[in-house]
C-alpha positions in Angstrom: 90.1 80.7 159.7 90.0 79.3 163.5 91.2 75.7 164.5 87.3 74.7 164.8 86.8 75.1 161.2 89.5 73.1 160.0 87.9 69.7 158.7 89.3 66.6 160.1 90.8 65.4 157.3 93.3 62.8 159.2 91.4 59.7 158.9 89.6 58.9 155.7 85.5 58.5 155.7 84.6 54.8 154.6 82.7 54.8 151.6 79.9 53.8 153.1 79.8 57.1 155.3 79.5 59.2 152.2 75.5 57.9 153.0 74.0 61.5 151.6 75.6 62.9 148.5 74.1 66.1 146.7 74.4 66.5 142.7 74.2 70.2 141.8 73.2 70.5 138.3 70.6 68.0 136.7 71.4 68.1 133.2 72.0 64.4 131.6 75.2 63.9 133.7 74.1 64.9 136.9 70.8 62.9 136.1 72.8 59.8 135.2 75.2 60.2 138.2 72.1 60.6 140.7 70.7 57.6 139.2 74.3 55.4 140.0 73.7 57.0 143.3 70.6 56.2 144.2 70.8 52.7 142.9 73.8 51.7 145.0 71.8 53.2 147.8 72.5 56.5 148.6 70.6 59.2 149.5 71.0 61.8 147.1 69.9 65.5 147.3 69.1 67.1 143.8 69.7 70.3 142.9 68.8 72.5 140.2 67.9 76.3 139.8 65.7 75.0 137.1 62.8 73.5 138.1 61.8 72.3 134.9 65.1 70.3 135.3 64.9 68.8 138.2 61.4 67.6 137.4 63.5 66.1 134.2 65.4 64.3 136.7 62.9 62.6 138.4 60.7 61.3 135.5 64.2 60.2 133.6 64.8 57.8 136.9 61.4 57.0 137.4 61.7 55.8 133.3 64.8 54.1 134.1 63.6 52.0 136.7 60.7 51.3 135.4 62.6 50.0 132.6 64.7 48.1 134.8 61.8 46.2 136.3 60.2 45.2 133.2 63.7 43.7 132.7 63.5 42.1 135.7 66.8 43.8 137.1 65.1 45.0 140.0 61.9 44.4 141.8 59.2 47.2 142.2 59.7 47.5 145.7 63.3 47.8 145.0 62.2 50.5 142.6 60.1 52.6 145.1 63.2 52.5 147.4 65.2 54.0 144.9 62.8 56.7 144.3 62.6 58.1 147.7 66.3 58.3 148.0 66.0 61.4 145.1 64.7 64.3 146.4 65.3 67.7 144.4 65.7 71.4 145.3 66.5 74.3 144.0 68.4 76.1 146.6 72.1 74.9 147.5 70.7 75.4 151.2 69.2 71.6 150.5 73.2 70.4 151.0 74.1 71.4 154.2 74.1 67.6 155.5 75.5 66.2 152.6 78.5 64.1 153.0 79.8 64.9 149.2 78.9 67.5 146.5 79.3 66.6 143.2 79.0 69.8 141.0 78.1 69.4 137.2 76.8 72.5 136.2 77.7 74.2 132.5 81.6 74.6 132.1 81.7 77.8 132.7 84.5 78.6 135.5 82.8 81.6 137.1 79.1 79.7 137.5 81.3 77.1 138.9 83.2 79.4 141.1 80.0 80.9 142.3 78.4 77.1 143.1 81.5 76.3 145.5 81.5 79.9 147.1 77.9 79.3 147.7 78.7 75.8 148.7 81.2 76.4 151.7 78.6 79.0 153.2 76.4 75.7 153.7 78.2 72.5 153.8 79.5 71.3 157.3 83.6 71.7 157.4 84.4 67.9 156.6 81.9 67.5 153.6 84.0 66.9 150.4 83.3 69.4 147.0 83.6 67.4 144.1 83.5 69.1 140.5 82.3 67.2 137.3 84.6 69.3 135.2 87.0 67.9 132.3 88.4 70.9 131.1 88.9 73.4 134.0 91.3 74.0 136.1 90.6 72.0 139.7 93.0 73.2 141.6 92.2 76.9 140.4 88.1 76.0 141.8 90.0 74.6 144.9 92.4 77.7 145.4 89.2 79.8 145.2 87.3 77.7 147.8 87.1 78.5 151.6 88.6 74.9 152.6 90.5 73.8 149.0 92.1 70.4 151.1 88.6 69.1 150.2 88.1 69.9 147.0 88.9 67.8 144.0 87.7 66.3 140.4 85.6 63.2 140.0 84.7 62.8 136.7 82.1 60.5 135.6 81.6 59.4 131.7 78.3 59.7 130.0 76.0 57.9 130.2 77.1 57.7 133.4 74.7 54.4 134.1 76.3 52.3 131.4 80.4 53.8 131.7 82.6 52.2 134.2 85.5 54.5 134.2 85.2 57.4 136.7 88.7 60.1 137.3 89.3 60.7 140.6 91.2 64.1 140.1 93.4 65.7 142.9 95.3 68.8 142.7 98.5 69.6 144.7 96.2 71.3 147.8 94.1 67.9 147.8 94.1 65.7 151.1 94.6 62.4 149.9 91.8 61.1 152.4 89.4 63.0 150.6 90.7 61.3 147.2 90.5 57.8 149.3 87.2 58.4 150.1 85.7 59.4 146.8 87.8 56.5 144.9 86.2 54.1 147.5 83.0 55.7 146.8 83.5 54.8 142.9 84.5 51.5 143.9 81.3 50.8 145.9 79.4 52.1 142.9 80.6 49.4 140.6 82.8 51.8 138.9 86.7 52.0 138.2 88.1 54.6 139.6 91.8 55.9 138.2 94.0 58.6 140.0 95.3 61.7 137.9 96.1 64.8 138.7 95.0 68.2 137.1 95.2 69.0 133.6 92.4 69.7 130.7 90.9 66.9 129.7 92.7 64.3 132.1 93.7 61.0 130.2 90.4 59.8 128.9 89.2 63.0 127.2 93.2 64.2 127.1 93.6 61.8 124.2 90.1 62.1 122.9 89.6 65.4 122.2 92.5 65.7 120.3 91.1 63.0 117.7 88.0 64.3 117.5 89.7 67.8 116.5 91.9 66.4 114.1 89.3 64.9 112.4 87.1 68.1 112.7 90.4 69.8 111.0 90.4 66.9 108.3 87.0 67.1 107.3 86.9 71.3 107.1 89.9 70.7 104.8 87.6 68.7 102.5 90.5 65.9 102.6 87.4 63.2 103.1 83.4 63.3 103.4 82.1 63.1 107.2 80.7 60.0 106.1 83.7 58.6 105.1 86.0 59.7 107.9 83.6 58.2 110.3 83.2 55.1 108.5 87.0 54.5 108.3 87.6 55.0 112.0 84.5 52.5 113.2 85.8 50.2 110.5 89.5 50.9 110.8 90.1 51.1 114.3 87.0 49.1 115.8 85.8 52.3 117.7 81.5 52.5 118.6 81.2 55.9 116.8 83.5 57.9 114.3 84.6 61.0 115.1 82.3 63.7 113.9 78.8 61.4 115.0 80.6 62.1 118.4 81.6 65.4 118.4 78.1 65.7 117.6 77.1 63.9 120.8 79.4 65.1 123.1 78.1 68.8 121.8 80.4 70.7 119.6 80.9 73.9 121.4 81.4 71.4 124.6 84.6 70.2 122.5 85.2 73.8 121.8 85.5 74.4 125.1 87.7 71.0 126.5 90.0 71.9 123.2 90.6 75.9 124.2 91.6 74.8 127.6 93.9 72.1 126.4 95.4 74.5 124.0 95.8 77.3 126.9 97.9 74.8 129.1 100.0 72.4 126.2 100.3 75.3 123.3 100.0 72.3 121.3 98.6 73.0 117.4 97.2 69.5 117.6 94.6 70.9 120.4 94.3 74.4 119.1 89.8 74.2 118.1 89.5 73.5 114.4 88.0 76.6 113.1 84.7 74.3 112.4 84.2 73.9 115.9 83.9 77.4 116.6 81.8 78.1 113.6 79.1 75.4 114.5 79.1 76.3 117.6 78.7 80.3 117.3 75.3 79.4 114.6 73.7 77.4 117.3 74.6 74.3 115.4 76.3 72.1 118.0 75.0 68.6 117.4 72.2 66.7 118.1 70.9 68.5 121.4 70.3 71.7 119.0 68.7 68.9 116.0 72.1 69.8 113.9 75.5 69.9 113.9 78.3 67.8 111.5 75.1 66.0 110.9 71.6 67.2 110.6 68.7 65.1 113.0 65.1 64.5 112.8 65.1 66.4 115.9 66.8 68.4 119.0 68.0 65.6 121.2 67.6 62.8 118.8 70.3 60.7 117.5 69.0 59.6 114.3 70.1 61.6 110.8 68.4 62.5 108.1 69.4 63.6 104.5 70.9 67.0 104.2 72.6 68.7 101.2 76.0 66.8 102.3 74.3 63.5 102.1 75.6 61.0 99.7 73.0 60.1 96.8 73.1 56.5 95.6 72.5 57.7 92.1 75.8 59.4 92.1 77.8 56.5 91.6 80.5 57.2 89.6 81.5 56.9 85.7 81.4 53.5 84.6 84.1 51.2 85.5 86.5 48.5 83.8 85.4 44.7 83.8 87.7 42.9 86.1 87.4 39.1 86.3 91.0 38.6 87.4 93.1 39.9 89.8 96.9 39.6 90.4 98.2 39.9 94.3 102.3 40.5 94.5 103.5 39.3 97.4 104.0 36.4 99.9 103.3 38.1 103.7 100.3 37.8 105.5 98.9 40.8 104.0 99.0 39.4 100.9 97.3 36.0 101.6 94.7 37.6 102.9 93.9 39.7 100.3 94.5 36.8 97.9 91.7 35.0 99.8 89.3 37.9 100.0 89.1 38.1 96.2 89.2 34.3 95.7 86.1 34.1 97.8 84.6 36.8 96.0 84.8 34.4 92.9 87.5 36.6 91.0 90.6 34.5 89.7 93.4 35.1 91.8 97.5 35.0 90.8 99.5 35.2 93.9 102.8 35.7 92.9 106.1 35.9 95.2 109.7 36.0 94.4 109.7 32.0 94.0 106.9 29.6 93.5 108.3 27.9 96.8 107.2 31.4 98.9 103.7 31.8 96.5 103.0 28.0 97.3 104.0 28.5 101.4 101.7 31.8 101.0 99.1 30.1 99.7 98.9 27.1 102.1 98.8 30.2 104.6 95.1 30.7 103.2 94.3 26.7 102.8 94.7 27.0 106.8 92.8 30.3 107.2 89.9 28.9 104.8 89.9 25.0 107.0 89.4 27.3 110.3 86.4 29.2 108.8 85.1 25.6 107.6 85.4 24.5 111.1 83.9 27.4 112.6 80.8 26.5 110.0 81.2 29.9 108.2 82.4 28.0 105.1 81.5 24.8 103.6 84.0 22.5 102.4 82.7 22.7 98.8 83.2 26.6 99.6 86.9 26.0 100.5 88.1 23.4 97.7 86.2 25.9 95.1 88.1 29.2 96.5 91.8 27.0 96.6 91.5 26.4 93.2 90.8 29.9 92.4 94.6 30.6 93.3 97.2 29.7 91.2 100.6 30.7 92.5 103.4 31.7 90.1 107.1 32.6 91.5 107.5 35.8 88.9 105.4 39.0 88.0 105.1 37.7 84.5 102.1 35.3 85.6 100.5 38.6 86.0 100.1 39.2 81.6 96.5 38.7 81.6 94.8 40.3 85.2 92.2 42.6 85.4 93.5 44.1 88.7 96.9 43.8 90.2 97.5 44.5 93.9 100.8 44.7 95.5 101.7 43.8 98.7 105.5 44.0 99.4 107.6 45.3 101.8 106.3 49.2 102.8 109.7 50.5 101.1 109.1 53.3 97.9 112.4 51.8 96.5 111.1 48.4 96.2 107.9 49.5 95.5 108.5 51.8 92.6 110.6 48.6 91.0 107.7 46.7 91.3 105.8 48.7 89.1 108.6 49.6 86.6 107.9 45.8 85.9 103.8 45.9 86.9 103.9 48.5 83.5 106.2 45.7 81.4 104.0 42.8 82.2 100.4 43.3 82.8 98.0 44.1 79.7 96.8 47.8 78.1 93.8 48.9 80.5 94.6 46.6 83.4 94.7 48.6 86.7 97.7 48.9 89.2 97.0 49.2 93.0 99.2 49.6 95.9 98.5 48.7 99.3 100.7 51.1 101.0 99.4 52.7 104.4 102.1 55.7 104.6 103.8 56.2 100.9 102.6 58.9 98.1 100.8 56.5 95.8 101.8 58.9 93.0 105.6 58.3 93.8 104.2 54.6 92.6 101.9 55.9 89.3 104.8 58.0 88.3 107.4 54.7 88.1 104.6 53.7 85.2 104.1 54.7 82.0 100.1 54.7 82.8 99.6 56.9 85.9 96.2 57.3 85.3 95.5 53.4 85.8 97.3 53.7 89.6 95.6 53.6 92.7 95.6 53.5 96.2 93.7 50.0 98.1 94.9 50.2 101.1 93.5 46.9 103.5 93.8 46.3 107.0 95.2 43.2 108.5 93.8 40.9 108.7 92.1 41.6 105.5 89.5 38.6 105.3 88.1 39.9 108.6 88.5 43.6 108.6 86.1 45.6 106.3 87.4 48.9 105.5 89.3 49.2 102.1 90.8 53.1 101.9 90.3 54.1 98.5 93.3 56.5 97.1 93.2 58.7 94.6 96.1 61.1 92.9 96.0 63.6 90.9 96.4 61.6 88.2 94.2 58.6 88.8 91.4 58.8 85.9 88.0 58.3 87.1 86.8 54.9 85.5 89.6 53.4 87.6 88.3 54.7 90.9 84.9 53.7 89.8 86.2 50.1 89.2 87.6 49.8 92.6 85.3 51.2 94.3 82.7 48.2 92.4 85.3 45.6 93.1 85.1 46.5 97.3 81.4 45.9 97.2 82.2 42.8 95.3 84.4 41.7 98.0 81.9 43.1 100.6 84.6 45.8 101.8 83.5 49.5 102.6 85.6 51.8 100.0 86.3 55.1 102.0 87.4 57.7 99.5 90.2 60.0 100.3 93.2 61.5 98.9 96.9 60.9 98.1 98.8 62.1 101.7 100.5 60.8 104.5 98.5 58.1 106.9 95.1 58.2 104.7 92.1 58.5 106.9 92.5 56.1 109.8 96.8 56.4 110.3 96.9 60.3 110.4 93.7 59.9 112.8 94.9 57.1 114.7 99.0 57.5 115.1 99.3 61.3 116.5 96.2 59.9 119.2 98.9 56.9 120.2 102.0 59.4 120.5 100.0 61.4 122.8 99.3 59.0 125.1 103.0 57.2 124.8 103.9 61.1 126.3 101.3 61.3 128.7 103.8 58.5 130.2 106.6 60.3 129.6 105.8 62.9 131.6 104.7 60.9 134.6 100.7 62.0 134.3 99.7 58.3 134.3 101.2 54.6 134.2 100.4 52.5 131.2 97.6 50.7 132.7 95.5 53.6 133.7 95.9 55.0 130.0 94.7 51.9 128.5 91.8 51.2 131.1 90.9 55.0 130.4 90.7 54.8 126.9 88.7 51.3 127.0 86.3 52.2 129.7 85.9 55.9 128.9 86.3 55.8 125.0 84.7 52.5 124.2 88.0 51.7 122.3 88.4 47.4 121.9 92.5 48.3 122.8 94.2 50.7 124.9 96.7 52.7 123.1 99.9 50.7 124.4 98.3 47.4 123.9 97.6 48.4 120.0 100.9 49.7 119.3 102.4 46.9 120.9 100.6 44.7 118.7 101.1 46.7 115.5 104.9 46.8 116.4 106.9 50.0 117.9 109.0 50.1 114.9 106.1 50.3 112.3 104.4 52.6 114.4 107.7 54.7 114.5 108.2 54.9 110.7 104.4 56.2 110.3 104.8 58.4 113.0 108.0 60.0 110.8 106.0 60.1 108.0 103.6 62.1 109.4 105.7 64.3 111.2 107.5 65.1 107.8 104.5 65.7 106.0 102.6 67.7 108.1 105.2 69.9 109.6 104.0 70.0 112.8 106.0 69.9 116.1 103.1 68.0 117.8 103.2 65.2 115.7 107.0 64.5 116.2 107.2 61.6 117.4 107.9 60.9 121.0 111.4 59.9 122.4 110.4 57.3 124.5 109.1 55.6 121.5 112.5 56.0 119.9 114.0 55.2 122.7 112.4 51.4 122.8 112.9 51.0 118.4 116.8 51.5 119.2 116.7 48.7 122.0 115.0 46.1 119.9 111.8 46.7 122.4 108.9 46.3 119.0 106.3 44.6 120.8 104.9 41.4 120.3 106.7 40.1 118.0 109.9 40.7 120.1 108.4 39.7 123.0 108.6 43.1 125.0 107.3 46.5 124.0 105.6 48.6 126.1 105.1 45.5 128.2 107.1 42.0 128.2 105.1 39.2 126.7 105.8 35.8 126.8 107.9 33.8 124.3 105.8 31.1 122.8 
């Protein structure tokens, strides 16, 4: 290659000189991403073999601004101009004065191989190659290009209208003007850009697709119904969709194909495709683009279910459950105040015992405050307030607990203590009354088995706080007769929680979801791929998650997070849920989070 074809790579374009950009491939990303274009006023050369497609692309604009107009977002003229800065084609001839190329055609690496090949024989010598890939190698697309200094990733998040995060992706042959340029460009857009370099998935879809195959995994195993493990993680963790609604989304054999490259680069078990995944996907069933997928549609392309054979009926509620007009709460922590104040406003009776009256009384004026704020927020009436109080009568001993329906313990998270509470749980409380624990990592038959009535032990597991959080995880053992599961799943409605039925292992639904997703990303940092703040942004922008992953285990405490983590690990058996050092590393030194004032990050002391 002569010194005349070598781009001038020395001084970095302004964004504003990346004026003509072409989009090659007009599927729903390169659509969306011509529409950001276009809108921040750009002219932007569509391209698409299909003509069908690039027709597609025009009337999905022309709907969008039209849309935006009767909103009132834009005027008509504004409109118009945005129009006739989208022109298609169907030859990559139509890029040879574009300033940028943004491919997002199929992953498939040889059709993208074959777009850049095609695209140097064209494209002037400083004109930047972009790829829309998440799961391919970049640096591999740029090795095989003609001029690879000028080839990276940029990585936009669908729909790519609405979804602020944008990767900027270099690999080691990148010129860093060229990744200046293009996260200026995302900048001007109204985007956030974030710098990574190359590997599958980046950090966004890095941690995500990992979830979403776990929970793939979980539901083949028939641990939990689809319904239920998406409930629990909305519910649980907060999140917009549960995991299989978004595999179904995102396109099942698309995960397929983010997962096998993940797997070919970490060797991993935690990314290795859930045979599910590959099953769906080789029966033409991969989500709601083919009408069917985890869940079945009213239609290709539409996003609303219908009833299928996996459906839950509402006449199959179960056997008929136990009267319970009286519940019992052990316990004197926050988690236990606030499950004594869900059932008292619920109208049951409440006992909230401790290990003296003196902690049951301090436990409930914990709830008297929690109550006065909802009263002052106008959610409760004071008559409301004074009638739930009285509900709750504390007692400083387990014996108050001889005449409830329903006892609940809330201690400390230690099988010790909590099998000695219900050695005396089986002394004290009446024939027929049930015995739940509200553990989030212990075997709840470790608990039924320290009773002489297994059968009447069950899991409730709440989530702090529990007057505001709705998801109760239901836990069965093998021994937990089916009247009693029946009865607590009636009492959740009662206190307007969603029951999510699952069985007796390690983490439940949401932790053995949730916990193996937050040690990824705590050794994403250990191994330098991205700071802290890019992972968290990521995850919020790209995922739609309310926390980034180091803010939420800062808040749930390192040392918590730590002891699930172990469980898990020892459960499962699997090196990829070991937790990681670095998380070890910051337990030894006191570092918990919050509540120590530095975690992840230092916080400060009130």
């Amino acid at each position: 290659m002569g010194p005349q074809s070598t781009p001038d790579l020395s001084t970095p374009p302004s964004p504003l000189s990346l004026s003509t950009i072409a989009v090659v491939g007009l599927g729903t990303m390169g659509t969306g991403i011509a529409e950001v274009l276009t809108r921040a006023g750009r002219e932007v050369i569509g391209i698409d073999t299909d003509e069908a497609a690039a027709r597609q692309a025009v009337a999905t604009l022309e709907a969008a601004t039209a849309r935006a107009v009767a909103r009132e977002r834009i005027t008509e003229r504004e409109r118009q101009d945005i129009l006739a800065r989208f022109r298609t084609f169907t030859d990559l001839q139509a890029a040879a004065d574009a300033d940028l190329v943004i491919e997002v055609v199929p992953e498939d690496y040889e059709l993208k191989r074959q777009v850049f090949a095609g695209l140097d024989a064209v494209v002037r010598a400083d004109t930047i190659l972009a790829t829309g890939t998440n799961a391919l190698s970049v640096t591999r697309l740029a090795a095989d290009s003609q001029r690879p200094e000028r080839v990276l990733g940029v990585h936009f998040f669908n729909p790519a209208p609405a979804m602020k995060l944008v990767e900027v992706v270099s690999s080691v042959l990148t010129a860093p003007t060229a990744v200046a340029a293009v996260t200026e460009l995302a900048r001007d857009l109204g985007k956030d850009p974030i710098a990574v370099g190359d590997r599958p998935g980046f950090v966004a879809d890095g941690l995500l697709f990992g979830y979403l195959n776990q929970a793939a995994a979980m539901y083949e195993a028939r641990y939990a119904t689809r319904e239920d493990i998406d409930a629990a993680m909305r519910l649980g963790c907060g999140l917009p969709m549960g995991p299989l609604a978004l595999l179904d989304l995102i396109g099942v054999d698309t995960a397929r194909t983010v997962l096998e490259a993940m797997y070919a680069e970490s060797q991993d078990r935690l990314h290795a495709p859930a045979p599910i995944l590959g099953q769906l996907a080789e029966a033409g069933l991969t989500g709601r683009k083919a009408g069917r997928g985890f869940y079945t549609y009213d239609a290709p392309g539409s996003g609303t279910t219908v009833p299928d054979a996996e459906s839950p009926a509402a006449a199959d509620e179960l056997a008929a459950g136990r009267t319970v007009s009286s519940v019992g709460v052990a316990g004197s922590g926050t988690m236990a105040s606030g499950i004594a104040e869900v059932f008292a406003k619920a109208g049951f009776k409440v006992v909230l015992a401790a290990r003296s009256l003196e902690k049951a009384e301090k436990a409930k004026a914990r709830i008297a405050k929690s109550l006065g704020r909802s009263v002052d927020k106008g959610r409760l009436t004071p008559e409301a307030r004074d009638t739930t109080l009285a509900s709750i009568t504390p007692a400083g001993a387990l014996d108050a607990f001889a005449d409830v329906d329903l006892a609940v313990e809330a201690v400390a998270e230690d099988l010790a203590v909590k099998q000695e509470l219900f050695r005396t749980l089986d002394k004290v409380c009446k024939p027929g009354a049930i015995l739940a624990t509200t553990t989030s990592s212990l075997p709840v038959v470790a608990c039924a088995r320290a009773t002489s009535r297994p059968e009447d032990v069950i899991g409730m597991h709440f989530f702090n706080p529990a007057p505001a959080m709705k998801l109760v995880e239901v836990v069965r053992t093998v021994l937990t007769a089916d009247d009693v599961h029946a009865t607590v799943r009636a009492v959740c409605a009662k206190v307007r929680k969603h029951p999510v039925d699952c069985g007796d292992r390690a983490g439940f639904i949401v932790n053995a979801l949730l916990f193996p997703y937050l040690n990824n990303a705590i050794k994403m940092v250990e191994e330098h791929y991205a700071s802290l703040d890019d992972i968290d942004a990521a995850m919020k922008l790209g995922g739609g998650y309310p926390m980034g992953p180091f803010e939420l285990l800062d808040v749930v405490g390192l040392d918590v997070s730590l002891a699930i983590e172990k469980v898990l690990h020892a459960e499962f058996r699997d090196p990829g849920l070991a937790p990681a050092p670095l998380l070890e590393h910051l337990v030894a030194a006191g570092c918990l989070g919050r509540k120590t004032g530095r975690g992840f990050r230092e916080y400060a002391r009130r």
